[in-house]
Structure formats: C-alpha cells, structure tokens
C-alpha positions, 0 to 999 in steps of 0.5 A, a space after each residue: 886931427 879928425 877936429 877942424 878946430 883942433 887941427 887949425 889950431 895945432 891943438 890949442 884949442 884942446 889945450 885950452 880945453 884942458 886948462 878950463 877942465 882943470 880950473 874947475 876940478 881934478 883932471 885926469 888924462 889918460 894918453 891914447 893914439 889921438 893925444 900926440 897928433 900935433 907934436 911928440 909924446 913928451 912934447 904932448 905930455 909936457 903941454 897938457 901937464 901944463 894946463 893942470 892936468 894930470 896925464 897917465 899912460 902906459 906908453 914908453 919911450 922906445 929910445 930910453 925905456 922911460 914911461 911918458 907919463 905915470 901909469 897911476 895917480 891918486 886923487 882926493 874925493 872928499 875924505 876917500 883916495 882914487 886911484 886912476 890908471 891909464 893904459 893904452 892900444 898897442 896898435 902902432 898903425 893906428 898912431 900918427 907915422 912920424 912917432 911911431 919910432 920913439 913908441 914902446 907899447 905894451 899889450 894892454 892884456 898882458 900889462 894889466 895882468 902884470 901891473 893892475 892888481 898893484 895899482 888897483 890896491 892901494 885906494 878904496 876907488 878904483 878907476 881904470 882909463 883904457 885907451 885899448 879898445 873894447 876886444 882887449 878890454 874884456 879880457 882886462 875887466 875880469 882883472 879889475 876888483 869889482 866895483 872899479 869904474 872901467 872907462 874905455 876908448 878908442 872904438 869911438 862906442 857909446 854904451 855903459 855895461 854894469 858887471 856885478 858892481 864894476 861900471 864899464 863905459 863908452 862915452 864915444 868920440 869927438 866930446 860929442 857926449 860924456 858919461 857922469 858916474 856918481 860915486 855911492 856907499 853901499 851898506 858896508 861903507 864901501 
C-alpha cells in the first residue's frame, strides 16, 4: 500500500508483476503483512495463484482453521528437488485492520520447531522465505539444516550473513534491490 503505483492500481500492477516473474521462471511467494493490502487473504492468495505463482505461507484462516495457502512447495532445479517453505510475522498490528478477524497466526519460533525439520527433509535444497523479521529469524536459523538459503523480510533490511554453509539474506523493500543466490556442488555432491 506504501507503493503509489500499487496503490492506484489496487494492486494489479503487482499482479502483472507476478504474472511476468512466472513467464520467465518458477515463482515462489511466500505471504506476508503487505501481500493482503488490497483485498482478503484468500481473495489475495487466489489472484496471485492466478499469475503462475506458487504462494506459500503459514497463515490460517482464524474462521475454518484452514491454511490460506501450503507451507511448503517443491520445485525443480535441474535434476535436484527444492523445497521452499514460507512462514510469516505473528504481528496482528502490523496487517492491514479490516483482516486482522479472519487471521490465526503462528508464532513463527515456535511453528518452525514443530514443522521446519518435516519440511526441510524431504529434498537436497533446502529454502526458507520468512516473512517474521530478523528478532525472530535467529532463533528460527539454528533450526534450519546448514546449507539452507534462509531468506528473510519484513525489517525492510539489506544485508547477507553466511552461517557455516546457510546463507541468510536481506533484499530490503519496495523491489529496490534483490539478492541472487547461486546454487553450487560442494566436494560431496551436495
């Protein structure tokens, strides 16, 4: 809503957005508080879901107990499985007033002591898009396996902080700037 543009538009223009990033290449979204500023989370979910890309989240619907979205997706990156998990801020303030009824949220520390190890297992890459903020994020990245890329959001920070061989990053706000991780094989084929 903070984006002139976005705000003008109700959002289509980020819709387009969307729809342009999944022409080009597999497009995960992982649900925050900016997300569902236009229209309801599942009115969101089902707009962007429309563009091509995949939406993930922790959030539930406080009415039905229903997630919103899946908390995980798998992707294929050449002949290896990713697996991408999404989780987001427990800060009801900080989403727009008129959802704040339908939302059941998760603190994020304690839904990825009971869910990451799960998720995290099943593929050789291992991404984590946290919408929880950084206060909350280091005590979610001792839990990560090492070598996961951690990326995380919602303090509007820029920075990349390398933990043994987990990459943890910032990209910052507004589309501004973006971080480019490249995926490489260490001497064990990992």
């Amino acid at each position: 809503y903070g984006n002139v543009l976005a705000r003008r538009s109700s959002g289509a223009i980020d819709y387009a957005m969307f729809a342009a990033l999944a022409r080009r290449a597999p497009t995960v979204l992982n649900l925050g508080n900016h997300e569902p500023e236009f229209h309801d989370v599942a009115e969101t979910v089902r707009r962007i879901a429309a563009t091509g890309v995949t939406v993930v989240s922790n959030l539930r619907d406080r009415t039905t107990g229903a997630p919103f979205a899946l908390a995980a997706t798998h992707l294929k990156l050449g002949a290896r499985e990713a697996v991408v998990v999404g989780l987001s801020t427990d800060n009801l303030a900080t989403f727009r007033v008129a959802i704040r009824p339908a939302l059941d949220l998760a603190n994020p520390v304690v839904w990825a002591k009971q869910h990451l190890s799960g998720l995290l297992a099943i593929a050789p890459i291992k991404i984590v898009l946290s919408h929880a903020g950084v206060r909350q994020d280091r005590d979610i990245l001792p839990l990560v396996p090492d070598g996961t890329l951690f990326a995380g959001a919602h303090d509007h920070l820029r920075f990349v902080h390398n933990e043994g061989a987990t990459a943890y990053v910032h990209s910052g706000s507004w589309n501004d700037c973006f971080t480019l991780a490249r995926l490489r094989r260490d001497a064990r084929g990992m």
